[in-house]
VEXMARTI-204932 format. One line per field, with one value per residue (C-alpha): x, y, z; residue number from 1. Coordinates in Angstrom, 2 decimals, always signed. Layout:
REM VEXMARTI-204932
u = (X;...)
v = (Y;...)
w = (Z;...)
i = (NUM;...)
//
This chain:
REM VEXMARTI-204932
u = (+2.63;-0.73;-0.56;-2.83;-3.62;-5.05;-7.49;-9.02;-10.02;-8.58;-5.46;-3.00;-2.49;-0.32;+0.67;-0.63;+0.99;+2.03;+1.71;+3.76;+2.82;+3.31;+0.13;+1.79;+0.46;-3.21;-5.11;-7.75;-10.12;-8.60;-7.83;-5.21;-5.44;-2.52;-1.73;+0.16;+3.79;+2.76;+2.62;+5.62;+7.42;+8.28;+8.15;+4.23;+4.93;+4.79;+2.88;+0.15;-1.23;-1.98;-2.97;-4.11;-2.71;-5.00;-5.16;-5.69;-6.45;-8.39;-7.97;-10.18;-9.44;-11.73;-11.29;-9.07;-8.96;-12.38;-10.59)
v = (-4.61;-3.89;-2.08;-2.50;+0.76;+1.91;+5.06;+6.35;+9.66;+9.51;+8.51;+9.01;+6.64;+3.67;+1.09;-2.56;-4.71;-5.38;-8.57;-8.66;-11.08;-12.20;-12.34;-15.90;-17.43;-16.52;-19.98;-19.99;-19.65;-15.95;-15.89;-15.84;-17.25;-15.54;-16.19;-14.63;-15.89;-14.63;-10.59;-8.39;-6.94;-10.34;-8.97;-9.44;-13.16;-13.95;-10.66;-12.48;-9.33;-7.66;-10.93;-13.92;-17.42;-17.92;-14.80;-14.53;-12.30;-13.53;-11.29;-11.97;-11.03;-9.88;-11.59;-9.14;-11.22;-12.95;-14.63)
w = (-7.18;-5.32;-1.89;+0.79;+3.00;+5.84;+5.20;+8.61;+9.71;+13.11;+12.20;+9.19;+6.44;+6.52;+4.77;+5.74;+3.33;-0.47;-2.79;-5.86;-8.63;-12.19;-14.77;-16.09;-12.32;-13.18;-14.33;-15.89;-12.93;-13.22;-9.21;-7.55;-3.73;-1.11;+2.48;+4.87;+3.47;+0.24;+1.34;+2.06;+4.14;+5.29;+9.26;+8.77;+8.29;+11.45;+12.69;+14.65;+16.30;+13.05;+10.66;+12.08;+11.03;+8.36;+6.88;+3.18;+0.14;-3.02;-6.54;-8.74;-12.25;-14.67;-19.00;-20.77;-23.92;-25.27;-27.95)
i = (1;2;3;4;5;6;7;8;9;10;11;12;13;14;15;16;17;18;19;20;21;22;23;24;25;26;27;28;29;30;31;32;33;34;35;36;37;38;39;40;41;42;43;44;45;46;47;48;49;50;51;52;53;54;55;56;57;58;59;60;61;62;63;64;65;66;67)
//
């Protein structure tokens, strides 16, 4: 699980959003391409005032094993 948080000095922190995912998904392009119904809580789904409908986030995974 990887959260996403929001850090500001005004404000305290909060929490914007998780993604939960299984290594086995990874191809071998090592990235891993998530849109809005990908992220939880599953209210945020259709949370247009705080992620627009296209809204994504790309990881991009470093090689572990060189083999």
């Amino acid at each position: 699980m990887i959260q996403f948080k929001i850090i500001d000095m005004l404000s305290s922190s909060g929490n914007l959003f998780r993604i939960t995912f299984n290594t086995a998904f990874i191809d071998s392009s090592n990235k891993l391409h998530l849109n809005r119904w990908n992220i939880s809580p599953e209210n945020l789904h259709k949370d247009f005032t705080k992620f627009e409908a296209d809204f994504y986030v790309e990881l991009e995974f470093e090689d572990y094993c060189h083999g």
